[in-house]
KOLKE-65408 format. One record per residue (C-alpha): x, y, z; chain. Coordinates in steps of 0.1 Angstrom, whole numbers, plus 2048, in hexadecimal, padded with zeros to 3 digits. Layout:
N
{{X Y Z} 'A'};
...
//
This chain:
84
{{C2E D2D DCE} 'A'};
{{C39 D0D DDB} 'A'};
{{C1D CF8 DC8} 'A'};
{{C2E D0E DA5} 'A'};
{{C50 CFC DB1} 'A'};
{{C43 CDD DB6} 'A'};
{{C35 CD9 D95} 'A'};
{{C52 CE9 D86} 'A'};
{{C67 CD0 D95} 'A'};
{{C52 CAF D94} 'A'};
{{C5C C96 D7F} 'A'};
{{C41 C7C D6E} 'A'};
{{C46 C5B D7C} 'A'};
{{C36 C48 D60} 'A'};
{{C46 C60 D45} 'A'};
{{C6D C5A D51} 'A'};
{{C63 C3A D5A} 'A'};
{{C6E C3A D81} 'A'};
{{C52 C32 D8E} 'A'};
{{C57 C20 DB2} 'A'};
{{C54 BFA DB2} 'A'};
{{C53 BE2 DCE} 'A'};
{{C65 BC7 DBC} 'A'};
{{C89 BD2 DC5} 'A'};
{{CA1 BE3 DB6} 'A'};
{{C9A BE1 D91} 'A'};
{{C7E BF4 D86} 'A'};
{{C74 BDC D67} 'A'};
{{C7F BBB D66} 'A'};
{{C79 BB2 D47} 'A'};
{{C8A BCC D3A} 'A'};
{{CAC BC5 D4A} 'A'};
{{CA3 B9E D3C} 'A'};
{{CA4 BAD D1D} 'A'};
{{CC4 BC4 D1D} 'A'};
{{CD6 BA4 D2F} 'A'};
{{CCB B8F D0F} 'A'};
{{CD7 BA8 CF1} 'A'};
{{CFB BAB D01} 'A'};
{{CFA BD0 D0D} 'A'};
{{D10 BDE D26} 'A'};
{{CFE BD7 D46} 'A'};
{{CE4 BEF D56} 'A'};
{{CF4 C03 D75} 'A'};
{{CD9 C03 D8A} 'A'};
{{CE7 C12 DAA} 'A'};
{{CF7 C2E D9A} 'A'};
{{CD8 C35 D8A} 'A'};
{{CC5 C33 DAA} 'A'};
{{CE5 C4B DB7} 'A'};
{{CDA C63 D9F} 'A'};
{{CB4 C62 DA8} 'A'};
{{CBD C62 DCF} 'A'};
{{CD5 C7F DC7} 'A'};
{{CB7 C99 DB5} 'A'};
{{CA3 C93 DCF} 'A'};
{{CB6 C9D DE8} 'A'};
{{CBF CB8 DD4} 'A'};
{{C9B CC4 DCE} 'A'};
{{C94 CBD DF6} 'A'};
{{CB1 CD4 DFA} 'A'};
{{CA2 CEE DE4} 'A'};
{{C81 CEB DF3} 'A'};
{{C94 CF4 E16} 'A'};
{{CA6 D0F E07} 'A'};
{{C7F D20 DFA} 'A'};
{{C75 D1B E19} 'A'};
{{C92 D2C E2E} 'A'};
{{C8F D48 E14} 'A'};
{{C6E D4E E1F} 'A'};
{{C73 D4D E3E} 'A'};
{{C8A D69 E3F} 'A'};
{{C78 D7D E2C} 'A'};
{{C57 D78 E46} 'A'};
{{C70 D7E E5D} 'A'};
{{C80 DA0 E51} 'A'};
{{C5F DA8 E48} 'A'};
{{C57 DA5 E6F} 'A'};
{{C74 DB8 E7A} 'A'};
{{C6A DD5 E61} 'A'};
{{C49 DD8 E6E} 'A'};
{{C53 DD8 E93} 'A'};
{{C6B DFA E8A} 'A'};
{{C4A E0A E80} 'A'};
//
């Protein structure tokens, strides 16, 4: 069940291109190069990385939730078991 949820809520790295870089914040330097020379609006990085820190906690908070929900089933389940 859990594995189900995990692959329902897993997110390609490569595909949305977030994947984790060592080099700092920006994720592809040459890409911010190149939005800096066309005169675009500039690239809000931390409130994109707000947004990113944000659905993870999110889906770290829904992970707890599963798993206090089965818990207290396990749990009534116990208790139900004992009456008999």
């Amino acid at each position: 069940m859990l594995r189900f949820l995990a692959n329902l809520l897993h997110r390609p790295a490569i595909r949305s291109g977030l994947s984790r870089d060592g080099r700092g914040q920006l994720r592809n330097p040459r890409f911010v190069s190149f939005l800096a020379q066309s005169n675009r609006k500039t690239l809000d990085t931390n409130f994109h990385d707000t947004v990113l820190r944000g659905r993870r906690l999110a889906r770290q908070g829904l992970y707890v939730l599963v798993g206090l929900g089965c818990a207290w089933v396990v749990l009534e389940s116990a208790r139900a078991l004992t009456m008999f």
